[in-house]
C-alpha positions in Angstrom: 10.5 -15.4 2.8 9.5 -18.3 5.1 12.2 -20.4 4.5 14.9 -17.6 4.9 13.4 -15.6 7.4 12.8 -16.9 10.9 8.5 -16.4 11.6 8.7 -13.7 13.7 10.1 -11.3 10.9 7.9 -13.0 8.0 6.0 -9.5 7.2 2.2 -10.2 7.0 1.5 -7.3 4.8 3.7 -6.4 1.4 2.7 -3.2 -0.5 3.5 -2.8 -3.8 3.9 1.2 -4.4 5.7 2.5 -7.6 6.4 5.5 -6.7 7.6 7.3 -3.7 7.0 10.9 -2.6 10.6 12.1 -1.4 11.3 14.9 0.8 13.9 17.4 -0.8 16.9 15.3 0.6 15.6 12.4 -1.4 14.7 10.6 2.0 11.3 8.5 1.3 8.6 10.4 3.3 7.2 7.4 5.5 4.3 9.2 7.4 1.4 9.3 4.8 2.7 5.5 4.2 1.9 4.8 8.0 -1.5 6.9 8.3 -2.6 4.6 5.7 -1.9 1.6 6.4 -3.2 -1.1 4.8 -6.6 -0.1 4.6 -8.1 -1.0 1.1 -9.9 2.3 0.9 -7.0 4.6 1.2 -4.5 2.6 0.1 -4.2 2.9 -4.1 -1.4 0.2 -4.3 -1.7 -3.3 -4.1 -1.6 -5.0 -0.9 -1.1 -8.5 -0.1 -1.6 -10.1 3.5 0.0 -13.3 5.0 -2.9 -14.8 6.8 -2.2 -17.0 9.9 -2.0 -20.6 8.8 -1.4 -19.9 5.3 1.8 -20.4 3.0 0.8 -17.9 0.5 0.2 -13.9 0.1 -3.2 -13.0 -1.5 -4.3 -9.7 -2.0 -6.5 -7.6 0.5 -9.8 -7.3 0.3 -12.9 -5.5 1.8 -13.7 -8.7 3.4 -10.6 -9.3 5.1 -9.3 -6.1 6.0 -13.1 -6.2 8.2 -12.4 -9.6 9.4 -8.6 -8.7 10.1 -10.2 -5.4 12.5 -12.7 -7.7 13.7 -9.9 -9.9 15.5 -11.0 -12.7 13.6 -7.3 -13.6 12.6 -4.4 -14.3 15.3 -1.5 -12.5 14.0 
C-alpha cells in the first residue's frame, strides 16, 4: 500500500474480521466496529498496526496497544 498510496492515506491499522453483523438492509453495522477499536481486549479479530518508521504490518499486542495510548509512537 506504500507504494500506491500517497503516506497520508497509508492506514496504520488493518483488521481482519470474517464476518460482519448487517443490519436488515444488508448495510454493514459500523458502530460496534468503531466502539472497539483496536483494542486487543475487545477486539476478537486480528489486528495489525503500521508503526511509524516501519515498512511492515505486525500484529497488535498488549504491549503496543499500551505504548501506542502512552504517546510513545508519532502517528
Amino acid at each position: 500500500m506504500q507504494a500506491a498510496l500517497p503516506a497520508y492515506a497509508v492506514p496504520r491499522f488493518v483488521r481482519i474480521n470474517k464476518d460482519f453483523e448487517y443490519t436488515p438492509t444488508h448495510k454493514i453495522k459500523k458502530l460496534s466496529l468503531k466502539t472497539q477499536g483496536f483494542n486487543p481486549d475487545e477486539v476478537k479479530d486480528l489486528v495489525y498496526v503500521l508503526l511509524p518508521d516501519q515498512d511492515q504490518y505486525q500484529p497488535l499486542t498488549a504491549e503496543i496497544h499500551t505504548k501506542i495510548k502512552a504517546n510513545a509512537f508519532r502517528f
